[in-house]
LUMLUMPA-53911 format. One record per residue (C-alpha): x, y, z. Coordinates in nm, 4 decimals. Each point is the difference from the previous one (the first is absolute). Layout:
N
       px       py       pz
        X        Y        Z
...
***
This chain:
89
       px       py       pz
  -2.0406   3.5133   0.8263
   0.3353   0.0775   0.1758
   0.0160   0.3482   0.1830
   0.2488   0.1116  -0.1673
  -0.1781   0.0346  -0.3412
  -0.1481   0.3519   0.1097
   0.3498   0.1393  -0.0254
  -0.0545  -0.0703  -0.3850
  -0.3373   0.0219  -0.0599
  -0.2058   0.3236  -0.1603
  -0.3358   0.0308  -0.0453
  -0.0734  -0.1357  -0.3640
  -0.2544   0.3575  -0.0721
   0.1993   0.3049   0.1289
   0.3108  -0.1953   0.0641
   0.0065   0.1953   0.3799
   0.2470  -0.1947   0.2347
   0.0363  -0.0829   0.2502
  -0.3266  -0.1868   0.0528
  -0.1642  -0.1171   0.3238
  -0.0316  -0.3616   0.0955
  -0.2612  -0.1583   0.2290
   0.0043  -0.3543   0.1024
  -0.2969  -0.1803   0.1105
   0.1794  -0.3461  -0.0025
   0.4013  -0.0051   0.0282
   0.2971  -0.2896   0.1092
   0.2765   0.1810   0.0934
   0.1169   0.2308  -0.3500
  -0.2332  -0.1790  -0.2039
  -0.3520   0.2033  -0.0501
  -0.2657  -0.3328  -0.0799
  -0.2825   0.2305   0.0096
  -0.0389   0.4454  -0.0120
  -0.0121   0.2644  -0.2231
   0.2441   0.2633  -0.1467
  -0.1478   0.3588   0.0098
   0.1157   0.3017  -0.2203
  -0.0033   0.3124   0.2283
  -0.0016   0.2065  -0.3429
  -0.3221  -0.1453  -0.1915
  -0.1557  -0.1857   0.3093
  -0.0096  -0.3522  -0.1365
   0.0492  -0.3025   0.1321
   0.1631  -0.3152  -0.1825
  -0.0427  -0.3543   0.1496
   0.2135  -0.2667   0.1528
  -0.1816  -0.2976  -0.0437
   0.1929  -0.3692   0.0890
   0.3615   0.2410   0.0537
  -0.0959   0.1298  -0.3873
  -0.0212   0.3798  -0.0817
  -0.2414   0.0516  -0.2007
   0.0706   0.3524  -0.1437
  -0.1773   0.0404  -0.3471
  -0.1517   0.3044  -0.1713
  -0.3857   0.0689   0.1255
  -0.1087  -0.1614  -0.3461
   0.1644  -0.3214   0.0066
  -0.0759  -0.0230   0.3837
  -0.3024  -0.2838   0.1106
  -0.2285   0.1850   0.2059
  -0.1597  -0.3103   0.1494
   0.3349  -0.1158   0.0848
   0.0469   0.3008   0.1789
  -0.3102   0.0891   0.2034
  -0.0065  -0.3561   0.1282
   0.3936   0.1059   0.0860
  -0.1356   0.2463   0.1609
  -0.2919  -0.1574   0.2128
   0.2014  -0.2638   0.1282
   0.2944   0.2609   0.1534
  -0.2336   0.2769   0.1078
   0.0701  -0.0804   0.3461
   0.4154   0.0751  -0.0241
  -0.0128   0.2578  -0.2835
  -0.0279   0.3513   0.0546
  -0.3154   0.1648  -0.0787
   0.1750   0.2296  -0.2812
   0.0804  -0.3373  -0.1827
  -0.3638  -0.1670   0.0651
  -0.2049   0.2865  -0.0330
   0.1565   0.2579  -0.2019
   0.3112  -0.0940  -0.2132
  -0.0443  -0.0478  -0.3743
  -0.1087  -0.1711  -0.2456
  -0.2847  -0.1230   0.2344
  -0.0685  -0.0593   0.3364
  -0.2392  -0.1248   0.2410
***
């Protein structure tokens, strides 16, 4: 995902912007690997392979995203791995 998405981007749920964007894995302005975080209703969305994956808690995979979140708990903030919404660690 290219940086300079978050200057368009809301959250999907409360449509707060701006939102917050961590990187675990990043080439230059391209994000391969983080998460976007709503300050507003404290959830997190995905990048997974440079892909944002920001869907409504109900059509979200949880699997997909607790094993998102087990493999970047070491460069994501503890807010996003331990806290955030829909689910965490």
């Amino acid at each position: 995902m290219n940086k300079k998405m978050m200057e368009i981007l809301a959250c999907p749920i409360d449509k707060h912007f701006p939102l917050e964007i961590f990187e675990a894995n990043s080439k230059e302005e391209n994000v391969l690997e983080g998460a976007i975080y709503c300050t507003k209703c404290s959830r997190f969305y995905p990048i997974i392979e440079e892909i944002p994956i920001m869907l409504p808690d109900e059509l979200r995979d949880k699997n997909q995203d607790i094993a998102f979140l087990k493999r970047n708990q070491s460069t994501l903030p503890e807010k996003i791995t331990k806290q955030a919404l829909p689910w965490h660690l």
